[in-house]
N, C-alpha and C positions, 0 to 999 in steps of 0.2 A: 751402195744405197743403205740409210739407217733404218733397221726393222726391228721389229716390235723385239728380239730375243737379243741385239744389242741395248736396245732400252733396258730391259730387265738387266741384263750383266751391270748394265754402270750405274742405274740407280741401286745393284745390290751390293756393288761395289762402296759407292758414296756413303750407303750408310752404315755397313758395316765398319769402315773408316772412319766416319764420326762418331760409333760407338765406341772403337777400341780409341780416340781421342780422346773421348768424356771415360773413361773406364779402363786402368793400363790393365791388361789378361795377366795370368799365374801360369807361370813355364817353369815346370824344373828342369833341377841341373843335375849335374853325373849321379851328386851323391843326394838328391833329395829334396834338396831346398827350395825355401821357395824363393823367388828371387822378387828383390823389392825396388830393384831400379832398370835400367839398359844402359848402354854406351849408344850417346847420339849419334848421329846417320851422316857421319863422316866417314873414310875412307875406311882407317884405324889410328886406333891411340897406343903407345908405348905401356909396359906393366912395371912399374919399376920395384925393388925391394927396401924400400923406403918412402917415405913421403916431400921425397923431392926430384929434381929431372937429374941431380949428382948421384943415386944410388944406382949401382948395377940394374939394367934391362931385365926383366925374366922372358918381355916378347910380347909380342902386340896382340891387339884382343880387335877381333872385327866390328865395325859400327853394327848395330842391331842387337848386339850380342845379350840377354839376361846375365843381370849379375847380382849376387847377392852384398849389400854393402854391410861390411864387418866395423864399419866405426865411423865417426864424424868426420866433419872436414878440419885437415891439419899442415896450415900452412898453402891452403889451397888444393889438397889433395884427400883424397879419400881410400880407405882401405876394404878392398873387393873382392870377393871368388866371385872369378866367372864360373862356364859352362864348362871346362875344362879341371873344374877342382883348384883351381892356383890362385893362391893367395897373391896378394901384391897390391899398388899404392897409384892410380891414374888421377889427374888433372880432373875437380870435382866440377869442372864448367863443362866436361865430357860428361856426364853425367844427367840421367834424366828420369822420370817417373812414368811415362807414356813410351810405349813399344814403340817398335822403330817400324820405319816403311819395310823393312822385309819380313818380320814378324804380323803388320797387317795383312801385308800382300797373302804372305803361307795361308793369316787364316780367314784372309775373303776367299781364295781358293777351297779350300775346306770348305767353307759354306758354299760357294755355288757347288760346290761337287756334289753335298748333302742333298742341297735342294736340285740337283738335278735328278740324285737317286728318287727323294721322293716324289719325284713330277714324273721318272717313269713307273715306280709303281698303281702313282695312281691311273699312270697310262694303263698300265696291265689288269688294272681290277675295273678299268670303266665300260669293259667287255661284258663281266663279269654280272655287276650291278645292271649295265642295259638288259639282259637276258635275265634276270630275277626280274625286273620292273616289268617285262614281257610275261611273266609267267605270273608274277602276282593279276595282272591286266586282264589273261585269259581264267587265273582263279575267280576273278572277280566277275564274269560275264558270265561263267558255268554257273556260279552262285544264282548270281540274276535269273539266269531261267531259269534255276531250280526253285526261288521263290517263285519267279510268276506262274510255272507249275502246279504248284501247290496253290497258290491264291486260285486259278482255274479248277483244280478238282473241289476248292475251297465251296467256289459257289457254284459247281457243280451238283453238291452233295446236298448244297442250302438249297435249291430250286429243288431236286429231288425229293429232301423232306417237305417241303411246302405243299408240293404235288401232290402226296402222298397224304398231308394235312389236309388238305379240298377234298380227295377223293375220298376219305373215312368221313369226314362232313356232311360231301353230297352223299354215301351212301346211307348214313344216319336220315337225312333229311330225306331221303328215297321210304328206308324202311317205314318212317313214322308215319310217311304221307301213306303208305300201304293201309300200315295198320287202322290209321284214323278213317280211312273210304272203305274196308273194309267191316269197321266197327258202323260205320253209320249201314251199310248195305243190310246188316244184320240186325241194326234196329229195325229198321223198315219192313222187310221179310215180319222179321217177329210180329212187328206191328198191325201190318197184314193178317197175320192167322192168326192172332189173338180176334181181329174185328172178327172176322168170317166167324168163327168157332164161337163167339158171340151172340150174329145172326141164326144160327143155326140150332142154339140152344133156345133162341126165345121161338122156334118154333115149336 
């Protein structure tokens, strides 16, 4: 049955495949080079020491093979080091600028292996991040009540000074009303014994 992680392999396949189509890769060779063509995706081709099928063989070079090409085409042949260091002279219709199907295959391989590494790390770290996101979660709920805490002893302390506002108030408003009933009680009094002490004289 086709499931989702065959899906993935072959469209990571396809386009890795059209990429190394549109864009031939840089593979060196024994001694460093970079190499600027392949040998197309035949079986193999003969290396000869000349630039015709008359010179001595030096030996066949594998289809796929990186090769670095050392001169033009002469006579229909080209002069090449392959991967092996060896100079020598193949059929320039053998010849091409795009990696071969086993040099894509190695390096779609390569990449699904990459990205399978990195699909388990991120497997490995989603543990990790769920249990920070858990703890950020409960940072953030401690926070919470720790403001709404505050915001309570907040107007706590406002209702307590208010309280405290009214009752210097009312006891202002207590004392004055004393003093003023008591200042009239003492007008009166006086008022009183000024009359009398009045009467008394004009006796």
């Amino acid at each position: 049955m086709f499931n989702l992680k065959q899906f993935f392999i072959a469209s990571l396949f396809f386009s890795c495949f059209t990429a190394f189509a549109e864009e031939p890769a840089q593979t060196s060779t024994t001694e460093g080079a970079n190499p600027n063509g392949y040998i197309s995706d035949d079986l193999y081709i003969f290396m000869h020491t000349g630039p015709s099928k008359n010179y001595r063989i030096l030996g066949s070079v594998d289809a796929g093979t990186p090769i670095t090409i050392m001169s033009g085409a002469e006579d229909g042949f080209v002069q090449i080091k392959d991967d092996k260091a060896r100079e020598g002279w193949v059929e320039s219709k053998f010849i091409t600028t795009e990696p071969g199907l086993k040099q894509q295959l190695e390096s779609v391989n390569q990449t699904l292996v990459d990205t399978q590494e990195a699909l388990n790390q991120a497997q490995q770290q989603l543990p990790v991040l769920q249990q920070n996101n858990t703890n950020l979660l409960a940072e953030n709920a401690a926070l919470q009540d720790t403001i709404d805490g505050l915001e309570q002893q907040l107007e706590q302390e406002r209702q307590m000074q208010q309280q405290k506002v009214q009752k210097e108030q009312h006891l202002l408003l207590t004392y004055g009303g004393g003093i003023g009933i008591g200042g009239i009680i003492i007008g009166v009094i006086l008022t009183l014994f000024l009359s009398r002490r009045r009467r008394y004289d004009g006796w």
